[in-house]
N, C-alpha and C positions, 0 to 999 in steps of 0.2 A: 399408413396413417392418413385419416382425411382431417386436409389442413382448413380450419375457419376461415370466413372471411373477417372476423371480426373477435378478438378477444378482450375480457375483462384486464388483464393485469399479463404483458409481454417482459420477460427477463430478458437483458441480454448477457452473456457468460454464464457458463455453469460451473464456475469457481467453488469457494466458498459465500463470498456474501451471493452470488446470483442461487445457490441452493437453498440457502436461509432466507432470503428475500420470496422465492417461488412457495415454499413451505407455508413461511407465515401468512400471504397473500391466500394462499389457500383454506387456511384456518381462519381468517377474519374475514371469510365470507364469499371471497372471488369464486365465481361460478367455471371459470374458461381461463388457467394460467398456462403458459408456454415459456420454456426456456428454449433460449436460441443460442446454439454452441458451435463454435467454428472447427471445433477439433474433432476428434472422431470417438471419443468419450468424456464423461463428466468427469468432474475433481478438478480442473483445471491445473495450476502448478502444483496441486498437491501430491497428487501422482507421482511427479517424482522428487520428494520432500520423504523419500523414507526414514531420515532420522528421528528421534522423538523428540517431544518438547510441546505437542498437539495437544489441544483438548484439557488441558488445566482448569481452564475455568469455565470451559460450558459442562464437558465432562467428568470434571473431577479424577480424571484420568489420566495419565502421558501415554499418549499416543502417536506413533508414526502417523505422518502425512496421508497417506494410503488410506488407512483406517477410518483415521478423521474423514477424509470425505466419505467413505463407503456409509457411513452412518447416515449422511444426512441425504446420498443416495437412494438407501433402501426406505427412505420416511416419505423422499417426494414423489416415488414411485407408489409406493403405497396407500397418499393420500391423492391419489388421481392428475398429479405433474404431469404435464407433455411436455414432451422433448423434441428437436427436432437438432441434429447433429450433424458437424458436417456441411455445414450450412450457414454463409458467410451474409450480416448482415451489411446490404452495399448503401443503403443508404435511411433517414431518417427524417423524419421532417416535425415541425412545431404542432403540427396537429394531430401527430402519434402516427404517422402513416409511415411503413417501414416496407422497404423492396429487399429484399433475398435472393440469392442466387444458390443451387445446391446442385450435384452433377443427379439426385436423383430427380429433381422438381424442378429445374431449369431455374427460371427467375423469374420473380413472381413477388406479388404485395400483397400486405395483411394489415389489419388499422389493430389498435390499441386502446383501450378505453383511460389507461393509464400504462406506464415504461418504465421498469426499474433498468438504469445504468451498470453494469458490473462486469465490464471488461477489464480490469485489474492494472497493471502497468507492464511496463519493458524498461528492458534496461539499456543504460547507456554504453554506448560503443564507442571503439578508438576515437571515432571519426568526433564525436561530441565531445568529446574532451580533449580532443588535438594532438595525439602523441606524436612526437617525430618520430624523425629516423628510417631506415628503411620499410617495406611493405610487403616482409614471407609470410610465409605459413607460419600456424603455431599459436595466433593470437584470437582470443575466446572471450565472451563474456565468461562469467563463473555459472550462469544459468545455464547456459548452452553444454557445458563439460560436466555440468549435473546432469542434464537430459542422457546427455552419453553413456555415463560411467553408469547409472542409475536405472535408464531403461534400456539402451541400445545395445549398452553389455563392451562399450568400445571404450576405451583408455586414449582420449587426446596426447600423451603425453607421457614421459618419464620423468624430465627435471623439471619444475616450476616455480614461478615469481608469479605472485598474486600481486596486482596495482588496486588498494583500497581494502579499508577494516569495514565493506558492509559484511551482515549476515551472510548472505550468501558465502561470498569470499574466506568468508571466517571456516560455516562449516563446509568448503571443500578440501579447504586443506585438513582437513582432520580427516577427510573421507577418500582426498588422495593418498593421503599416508596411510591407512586401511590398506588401501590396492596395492603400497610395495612402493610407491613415487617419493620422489624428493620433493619439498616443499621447501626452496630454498630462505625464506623469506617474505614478507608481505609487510608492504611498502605503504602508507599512508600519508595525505599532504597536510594533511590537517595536526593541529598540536593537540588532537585525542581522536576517540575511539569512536568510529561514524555507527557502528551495530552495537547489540545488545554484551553486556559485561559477562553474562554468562556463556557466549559462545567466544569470546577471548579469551574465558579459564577453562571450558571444556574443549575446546577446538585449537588453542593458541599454547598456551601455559602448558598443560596437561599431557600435551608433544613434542614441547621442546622446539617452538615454530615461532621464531625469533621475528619481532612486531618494530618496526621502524618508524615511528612516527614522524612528522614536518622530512618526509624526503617522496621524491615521485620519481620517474623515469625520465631524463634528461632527453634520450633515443632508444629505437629499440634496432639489435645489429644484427645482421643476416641477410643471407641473397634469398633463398629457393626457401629454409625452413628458420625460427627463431633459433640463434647462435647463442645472443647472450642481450641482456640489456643494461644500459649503464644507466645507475641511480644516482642521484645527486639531492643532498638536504638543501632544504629552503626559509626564507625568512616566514616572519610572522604575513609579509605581504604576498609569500610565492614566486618570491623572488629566487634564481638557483643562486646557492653561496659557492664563490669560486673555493676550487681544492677540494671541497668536499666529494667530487667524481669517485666512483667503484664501478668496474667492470663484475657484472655478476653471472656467470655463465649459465643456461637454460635452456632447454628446447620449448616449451612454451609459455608466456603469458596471458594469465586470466584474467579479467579486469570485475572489480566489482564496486564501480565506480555513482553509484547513484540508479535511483529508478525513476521511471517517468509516466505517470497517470495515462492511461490511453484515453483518448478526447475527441480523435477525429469525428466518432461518429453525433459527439455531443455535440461540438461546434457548428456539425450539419444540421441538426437540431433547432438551434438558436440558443443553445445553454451558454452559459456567460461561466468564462475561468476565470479561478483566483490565478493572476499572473506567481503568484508565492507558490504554493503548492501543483501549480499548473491542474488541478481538479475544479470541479463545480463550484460555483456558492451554492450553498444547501442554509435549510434551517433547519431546527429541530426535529422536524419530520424528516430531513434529507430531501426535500424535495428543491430543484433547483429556482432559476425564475420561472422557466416555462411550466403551467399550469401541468397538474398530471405526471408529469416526468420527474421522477426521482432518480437519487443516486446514490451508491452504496459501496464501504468496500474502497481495496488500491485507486478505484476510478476520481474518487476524491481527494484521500490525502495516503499516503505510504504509511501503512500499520506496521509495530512490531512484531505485533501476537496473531497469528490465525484466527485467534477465539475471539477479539474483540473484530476485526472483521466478518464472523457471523452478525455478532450482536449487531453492529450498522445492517446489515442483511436483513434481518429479523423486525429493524424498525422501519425503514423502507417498505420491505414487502406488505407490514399491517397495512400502513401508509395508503399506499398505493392501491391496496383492497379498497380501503376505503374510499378516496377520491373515484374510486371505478362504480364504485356501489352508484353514487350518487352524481360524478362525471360535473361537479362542482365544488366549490368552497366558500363559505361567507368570506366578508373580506377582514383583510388580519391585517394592523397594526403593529410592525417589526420594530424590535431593539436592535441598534446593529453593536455589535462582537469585535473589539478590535482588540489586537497584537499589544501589549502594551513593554514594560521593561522588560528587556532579555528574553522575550517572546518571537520568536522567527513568525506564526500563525496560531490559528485558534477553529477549530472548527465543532459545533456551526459558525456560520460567517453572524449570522442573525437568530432573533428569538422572537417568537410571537409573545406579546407583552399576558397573553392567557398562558402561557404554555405551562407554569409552574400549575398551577390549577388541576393539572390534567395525573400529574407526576414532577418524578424527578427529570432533570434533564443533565445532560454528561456535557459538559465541554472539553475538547481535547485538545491536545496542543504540543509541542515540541520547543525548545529552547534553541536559542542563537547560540552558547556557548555552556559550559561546563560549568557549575558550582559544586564543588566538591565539601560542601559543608553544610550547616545546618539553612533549611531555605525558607521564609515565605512563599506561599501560592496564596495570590490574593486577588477576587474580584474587587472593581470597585466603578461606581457611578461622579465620576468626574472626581473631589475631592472624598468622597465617601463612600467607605468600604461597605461591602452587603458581606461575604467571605473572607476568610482567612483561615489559612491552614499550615500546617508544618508538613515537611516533607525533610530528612537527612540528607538527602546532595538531589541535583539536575542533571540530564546529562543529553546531548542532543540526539544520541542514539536511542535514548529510550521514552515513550511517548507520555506524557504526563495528563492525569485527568482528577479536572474538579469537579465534585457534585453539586448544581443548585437543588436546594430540596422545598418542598409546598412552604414551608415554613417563611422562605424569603420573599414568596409570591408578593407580597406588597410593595416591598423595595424595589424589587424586578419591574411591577409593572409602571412605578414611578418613574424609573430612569430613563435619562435623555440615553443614555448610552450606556455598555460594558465595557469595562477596559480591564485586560488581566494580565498582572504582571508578575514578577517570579526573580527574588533577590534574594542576598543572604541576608540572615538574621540581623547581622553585625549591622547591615546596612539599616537597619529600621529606623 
């Protein structure tokens, strides 16, 4: 492959959103897109995501993980994507200039006319969330013991305690218990369910895999391998309640304890994080503060769905075609986008006061706590509502999205601010 010295529109990951991003960057005009992959094939964690649950809403399908990416593989191939694989991006700078380092092409730089973001997240480990107790073998993200069981063909384990109700965590134990494993339990500190409700009834319920809520792991015991670990229920504050101790015997635990936007390379950047989400400010286009540089996708905020993680892909990468075409912008007058009642975040962070003009625009968002009843989701400009909508319950593991649509463009482009909040009915 001969590598440019210069391209229109540079992806980094080739996830999902960096495959959707590369795609539509390509179709709105970019002459010269490149994804940049550290791994040694495309799909990024979807590879090994082979359960279904993929592709509902772009494809109108349930699709395995696998699938789902091979689709938007064989599109970016087709529509003249380059690739370069294998090949770790080491550094990034405010002016789009990116250095590389790859065992085939040593290390070497390439400039960018525009940058889509879409390095995805990781997840959190023992060490970030503090577990006591002793330090054997045995203990696993849930990510890492999907990579196993899924591609490498190896079984961490026979008896297991999951530590957290995310996705992940939810569907491994349903996929341990496939393989023949004990899933003793699965331990959550929270008073509900950090993942999605349908992989606690098809992964949890559905197995007989008994869900512990408000309790975590006091210590974990064992010299050389995981023996056992002892759980203990906690208060509303996280506090351990004495007596409530259980020794629960295991040879490994998984943790699936939260995920965390990858950023290093955006902070080398000059991109500015929401300390909340720890991802980008973006606005509507997803475009960060730094001119050019977009971002898409887990690098922003933690999705539930793989398909709406296209969708950010899909608008970024127009995006970023576009800023490349012309390697400018007029200047925009921003609304800013705040959190408001029982709102943890809201992304975009801001709104260009045109935006409505153009289309609709999604804002998305996650709650601070559970409403299990009838709710408002309501935008509003200080005392006065522009939106309002019903929704049957909230819930923090599932990601909630309001539509502005052309229709409000005037309201939108009056207000001093958004503020968007999410209560129950009762409470109006």
């Amino acid at each position: 492959m001969l590598i440019k010295d210069i391209y229109d529109v540079v992806v980094i990951g080739a996830g999902p959103s960096g495959l959707a991003a590369a795609i539509e960057a390509k179709k709105a005009g970019a002459r010269d897109v490149l994804v940049i992959e550290r791994d040694v094939e495309l799909g990024g964690i979807l590879l090994q995501c082979i359960h279904n649950g993929f592709g509902l809403q772009t494809f109108k399908e349930d699709l395995p993980g696998p699938e789902y990416a091979q689709r938007y593989i064989n599109e970016a191939r087709a529509i003249g994507v380059e690739f370069l694989l294998d090949t770790m991006v080491m550094d990034v700078t405010p002016q789009k200039r990116l250095f590389l380092s790859s065992q085939q092409y040593g290390y070497f730089a390439l400039d960018a006319r525009a940058i889509v973001l879409a390095m995805g997240c990781r997840e959190r480990t023992r060490a970030q969330v503090r577990i006591p107790g002793m330090r054997p073998n045995g203990v696993y993200t849930a990510g890492t013991a999907q990579r196993w069981v899924n591609v490498e063909g190896y079984m961490p384990g026979k008896n297991f305690v999951i530590l957290g109700s995310g996705d992940i965590g939810m569907i491994m134990a349903r996929r341990l218990t496939f393989e023949g494993a004990k899933v003793s339990r699965v331990l959550e500190i929270q008073s509900y369910l950090s993942g999605l409700s349908r992989n606690y009834v098809q992964c949890l319920q559905d197995w007989d895999i008994p869900l512990q809520l408000q309790h975590t792991i006091k210590r974990v015991i064992g010299k050389n391998r995981v023996e056992a670990i002892e759980s203990v229920a906690v208060d509303e504050r996280w506090n351990f309640i004495p007596g409530t101790e259980e020794i629960v015997p295991c040879d490994t635990l998984l943790l699936s304890v939260g995920l965390i936007p990858e950023n290093e390379l955006s902070k080398k950047a000059g991109v500015l994080l929401d300390p909340v989400t720890g991802g980008p400010f973006v606005d509507e286009r997803f475009q960060t503060n730094v001119p050019g540089i977009f971002a898409a996708g887990n690098v922003v905020h933690v999705y539930d769905l793989v398909d709406y993680v296209s969708i950010a892909g899909d608008t970024a990468g127009m995006n970023a075609a576009k800023y490349a075409l012309t390697e400018s912008q007029s200047e925009v007058d921003y609304i800013p986008v705040k959190a408001g009642r029982n709102v943890r975040y809201v992304v975009p962070h801001k709104l260009d006061r045109r935006a409505l003009q153009r289309g609709d625009v999604q804002l998305q968002l996650r709650v601070t706590k559970p409403i299990e009843e009838d709710v408002w989701l309501e935008v509003r400009d200080e005392n006065k509502s522009i939106v309002r909508r019903s929704e049957r319950y909230a819930r923090p593991g599932e990601m909630v999205t309001i539509l502005l649509k052309p229709s409000m463009a005037d309201a939108v482009r009056e207000a001093i601010s958004l503020t968007v909040d999410v209560y129950p009915k009762a409470e109006a």
